[in-house]
PLY file of the C-alpha trace (Angstrom):
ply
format ascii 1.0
element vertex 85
property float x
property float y
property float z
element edge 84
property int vertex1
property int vertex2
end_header
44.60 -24.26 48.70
40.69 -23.64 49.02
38.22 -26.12 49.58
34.66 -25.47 48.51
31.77 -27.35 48.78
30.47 -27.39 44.79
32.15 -26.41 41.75
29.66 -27.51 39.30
30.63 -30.04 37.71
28.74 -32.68 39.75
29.11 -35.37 37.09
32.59 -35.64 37.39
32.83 -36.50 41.32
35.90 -35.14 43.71
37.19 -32.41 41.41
40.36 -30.63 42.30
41.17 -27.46 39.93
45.13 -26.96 40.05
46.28 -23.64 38.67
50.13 -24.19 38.22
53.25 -21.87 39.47
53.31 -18.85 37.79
49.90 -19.55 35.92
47.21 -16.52 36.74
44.59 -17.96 34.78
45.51 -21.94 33.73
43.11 -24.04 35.55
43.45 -27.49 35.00
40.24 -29.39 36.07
40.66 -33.12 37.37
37.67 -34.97 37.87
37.83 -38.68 39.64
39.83 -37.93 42.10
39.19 -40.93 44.37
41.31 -43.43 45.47
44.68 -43.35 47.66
47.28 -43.59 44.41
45.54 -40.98 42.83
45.27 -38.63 45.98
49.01 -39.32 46.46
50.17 -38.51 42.58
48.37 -35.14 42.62
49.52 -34.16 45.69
53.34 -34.76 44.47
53.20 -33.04 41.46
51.00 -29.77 42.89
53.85 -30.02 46.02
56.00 -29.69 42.65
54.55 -26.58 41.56
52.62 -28.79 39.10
55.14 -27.62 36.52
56.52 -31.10 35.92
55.20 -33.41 33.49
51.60 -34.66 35.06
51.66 -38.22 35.87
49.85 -40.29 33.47
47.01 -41.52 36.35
46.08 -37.57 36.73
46.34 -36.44 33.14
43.62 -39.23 31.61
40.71 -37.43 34.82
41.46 -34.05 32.75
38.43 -32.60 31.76
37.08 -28.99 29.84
34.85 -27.41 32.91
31.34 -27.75 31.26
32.25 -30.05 28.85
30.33 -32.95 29.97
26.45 -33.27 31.15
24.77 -35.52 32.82
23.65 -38.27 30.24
27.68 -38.53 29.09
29.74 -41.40 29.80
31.25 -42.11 33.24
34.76 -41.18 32.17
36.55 -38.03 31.87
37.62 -36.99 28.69
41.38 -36.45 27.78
42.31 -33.17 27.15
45.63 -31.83 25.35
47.66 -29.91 28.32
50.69 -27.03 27.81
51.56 -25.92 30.98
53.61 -22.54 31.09
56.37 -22.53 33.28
0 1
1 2
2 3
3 4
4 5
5 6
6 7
7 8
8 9
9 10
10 11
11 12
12 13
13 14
14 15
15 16
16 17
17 18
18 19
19 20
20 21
21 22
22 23
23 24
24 25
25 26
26 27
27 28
28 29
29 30
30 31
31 32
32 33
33 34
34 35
35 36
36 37
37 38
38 39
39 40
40 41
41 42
42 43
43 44
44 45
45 46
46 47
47 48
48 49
49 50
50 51
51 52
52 53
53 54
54 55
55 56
56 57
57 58
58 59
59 60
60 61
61 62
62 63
63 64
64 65
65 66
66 67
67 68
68 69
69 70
70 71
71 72
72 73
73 74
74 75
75 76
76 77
77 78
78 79
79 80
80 81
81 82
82 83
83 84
């Protein structure tokens, strides 16, 4: 795990970027990462690996990096997800 202070992508507020097990180059970017039940649910499925199916409360703060600017709308857009394992 790193923490950094900015990955640009300001709009989009507490991002974590998960790269699953055995991924060298998946990132998947979750914005909205706020509140205590979504804090826990990522936590369990990166302690997973973040192989298993993402829990529905982490896969609808999915977002493309760069897709958004800041005049879009508040939430993150749903993105398609295959996750190698």
């Amino acid at each position: 795990m790193r923490v950094v202070d900015c990955v640009d992508e300001c709009s989009q507020s507490n991002v974590v970027i998960v790269r699953p097990s055995g991924a060298s180059s998946n990132r998947i970017w979750i914005g909205g990462v706020l509140d205590d039940v979504t804090v826990d649910a990522l936590c369990e499925w990166i302690a997973g690996g973040a192989t298993a199916a993402m829990p529905s409360n982490i896969e609808s703060r999915v977002f493309l990096r760069g897709e958004r600017h800041s005049d879009a709308p508040a939430e993150p857009t749903p993105v398609e997800l295959r996750v190698s394992r």
